[in-house]
C-alpha positions as CSV (number, residue, x, y, z in Angstrom):
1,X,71.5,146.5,66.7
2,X,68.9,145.4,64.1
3,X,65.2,145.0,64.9
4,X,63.8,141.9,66.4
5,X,67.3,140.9,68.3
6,X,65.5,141.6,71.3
7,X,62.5,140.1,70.4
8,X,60.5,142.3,72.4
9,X,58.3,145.8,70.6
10,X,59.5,148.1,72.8
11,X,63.1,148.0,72.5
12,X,63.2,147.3,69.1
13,X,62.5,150.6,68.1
14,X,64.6,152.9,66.7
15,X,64.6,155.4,69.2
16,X,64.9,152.9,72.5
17,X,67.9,150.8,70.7
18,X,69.8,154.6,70.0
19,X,73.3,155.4,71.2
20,X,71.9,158.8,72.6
21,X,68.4,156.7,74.0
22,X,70.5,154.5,76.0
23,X,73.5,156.9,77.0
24,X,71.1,159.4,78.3
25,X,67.9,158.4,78.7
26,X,67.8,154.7,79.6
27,X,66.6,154.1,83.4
28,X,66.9,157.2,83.7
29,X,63.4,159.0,82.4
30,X,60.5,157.9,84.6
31,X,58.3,155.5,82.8
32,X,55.5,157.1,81.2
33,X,53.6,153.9,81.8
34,X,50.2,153.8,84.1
35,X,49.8,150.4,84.6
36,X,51.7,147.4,85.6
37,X,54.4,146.0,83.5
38,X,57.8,144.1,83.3
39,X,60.6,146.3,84.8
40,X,63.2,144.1,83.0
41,X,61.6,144.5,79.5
42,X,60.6,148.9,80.2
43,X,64.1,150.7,78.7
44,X,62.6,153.3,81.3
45,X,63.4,153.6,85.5
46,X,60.8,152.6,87.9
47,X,60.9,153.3,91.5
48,X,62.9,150.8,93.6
49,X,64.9,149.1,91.0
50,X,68.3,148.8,91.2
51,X,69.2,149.1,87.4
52,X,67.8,153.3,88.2
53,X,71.0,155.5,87.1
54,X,71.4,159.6,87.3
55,X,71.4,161.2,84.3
56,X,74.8,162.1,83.2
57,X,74.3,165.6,81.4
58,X,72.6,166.6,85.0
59,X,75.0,164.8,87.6
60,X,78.8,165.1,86.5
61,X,79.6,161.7,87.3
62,X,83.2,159.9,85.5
63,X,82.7,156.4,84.3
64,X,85.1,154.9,87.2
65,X,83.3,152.5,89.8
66,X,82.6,154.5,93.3
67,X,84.2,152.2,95.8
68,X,81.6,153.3,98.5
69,X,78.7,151.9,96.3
70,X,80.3,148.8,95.5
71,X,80.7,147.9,99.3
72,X,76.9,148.4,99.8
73,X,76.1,152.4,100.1
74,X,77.8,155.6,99.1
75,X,76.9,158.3,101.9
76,X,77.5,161.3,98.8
77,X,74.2,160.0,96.7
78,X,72.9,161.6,93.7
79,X,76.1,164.1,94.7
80,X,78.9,161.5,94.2
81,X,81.6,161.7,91.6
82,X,82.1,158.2,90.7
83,X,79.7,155.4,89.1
84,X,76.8,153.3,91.1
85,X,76.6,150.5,89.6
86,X,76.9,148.4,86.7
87,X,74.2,150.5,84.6
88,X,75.7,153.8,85.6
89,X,79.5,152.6,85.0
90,X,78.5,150.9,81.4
91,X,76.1,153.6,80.2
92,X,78.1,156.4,80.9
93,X,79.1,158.6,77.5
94,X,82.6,157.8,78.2
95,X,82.1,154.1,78.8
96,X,79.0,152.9,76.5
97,X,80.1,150.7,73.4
98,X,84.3,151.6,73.9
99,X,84.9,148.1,74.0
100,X,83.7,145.0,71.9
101,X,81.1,142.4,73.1
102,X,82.7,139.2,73.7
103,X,79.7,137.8,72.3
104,X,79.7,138.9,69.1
105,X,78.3,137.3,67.2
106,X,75.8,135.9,68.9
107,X,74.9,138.1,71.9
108,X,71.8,137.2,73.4
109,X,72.0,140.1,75.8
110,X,68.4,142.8,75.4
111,X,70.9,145.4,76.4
112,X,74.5,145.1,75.4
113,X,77.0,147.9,76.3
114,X,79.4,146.6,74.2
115,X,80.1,147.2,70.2
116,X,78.9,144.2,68.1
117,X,80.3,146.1,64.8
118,X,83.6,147.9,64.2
119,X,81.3,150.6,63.4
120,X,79.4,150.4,66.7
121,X,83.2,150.8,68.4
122,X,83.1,154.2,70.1
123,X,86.7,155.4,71.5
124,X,87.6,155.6,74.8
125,X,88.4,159.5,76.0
126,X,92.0,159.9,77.0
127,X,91.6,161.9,80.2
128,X,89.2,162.9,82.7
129,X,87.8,166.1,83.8
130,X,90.7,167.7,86.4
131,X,88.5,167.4,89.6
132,X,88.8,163.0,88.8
133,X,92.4,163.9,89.0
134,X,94.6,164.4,86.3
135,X,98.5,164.4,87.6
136,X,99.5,168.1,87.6
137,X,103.5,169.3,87.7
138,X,103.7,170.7,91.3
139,X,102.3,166.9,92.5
140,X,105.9,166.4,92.4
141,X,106.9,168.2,94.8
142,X,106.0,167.8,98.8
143,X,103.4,170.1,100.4
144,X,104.3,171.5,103.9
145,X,101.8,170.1,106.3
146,X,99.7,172.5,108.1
147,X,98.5,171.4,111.6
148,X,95.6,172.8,113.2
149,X,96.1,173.8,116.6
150,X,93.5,174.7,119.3
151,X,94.7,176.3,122.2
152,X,93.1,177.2,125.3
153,X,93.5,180.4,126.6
154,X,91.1,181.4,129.1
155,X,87.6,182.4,130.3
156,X,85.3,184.9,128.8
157,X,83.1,186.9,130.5
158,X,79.8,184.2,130.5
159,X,81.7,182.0,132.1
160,X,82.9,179.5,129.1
161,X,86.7,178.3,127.5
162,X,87.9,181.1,125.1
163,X,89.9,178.7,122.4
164,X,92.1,180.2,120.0
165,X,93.7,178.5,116.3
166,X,96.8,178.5,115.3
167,X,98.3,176.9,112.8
168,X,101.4,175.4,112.7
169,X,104.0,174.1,109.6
């Protein structure tokens, strides 16, 4: 990314248009900004706008789309494992730049998450962290289910249903 192909000051700094600016900090810092502004042109995240992500060194998060999120709203929130939205999914360390932009080379885009360059190209990781899941050797094999059983057993002394559990294979 040279300067001026976003034809706005802000982002064509140095510092805004870096791979670690925009992997880490873009809409994610708070904008440092008083007054009022264009959301769209500020590299920084403003309270309600939808292009806000969770910083990635602070919330463990893998680059794979949360299904919840993409169906309107993920219950887990700032706790959830998986990518909210496009900004999240595309900005992610393990996403940003992995794949080239198909409009190379003439991308109009302020914010591409794509490589323009063969030097730009970042590669993909091969795995994810273990709780994403990674196949492990005993998934092979079946489990033995284990059923929860309640049982009721009696009255105590106040009166109320003594229940006891028992499991069952």
């Amino acid at each position: 990314m040279g300067p001026g192909q976003y034809n706005e000051p802000i982002m064509d700094n140095a510092i805004y248009g870096s791979d670690e600016f925009r992997m880490y900090a873009y809409k994610v810092k708070r904008c440092p900004r008083m007054r009022s502004h264009d959301w769209t042109e500020c590299p920084y995240a403003h309270r309600g706008e939808k292009a806000q992500r969770r910083d990635p060194r602070q919330y463990l998060y893998a680059a794979i789309a949360c299904p919840a999120y993409r169906n309107g709203r993920c219950h887990k929130g700032d706790l959830c494992d998986l990518s909210h939205g496009v900004f999240e999914y595309w900005l992610h360390p393990d996403r940003y730049r992995t794949r080239a932009c198909n409009g190379t080379p003439h991308c109009m885009r302020r914010v591409c998450f794509f490589a323009h360059t063969p030097d730009e190209l970042r590669p993909e990781p091969e795995f994810y962290p273990r709780k994403f899941y990674v196949p492990h050797p005993y998934d092979q094999y079946p489990r033995p289910r284990t059923v929860l059983i309640t049982v009721r057993t009696g009255r105590s002394r106040g009166g109320g249903d003594v229940r006891r559990r028992t499991s069952r294979r």
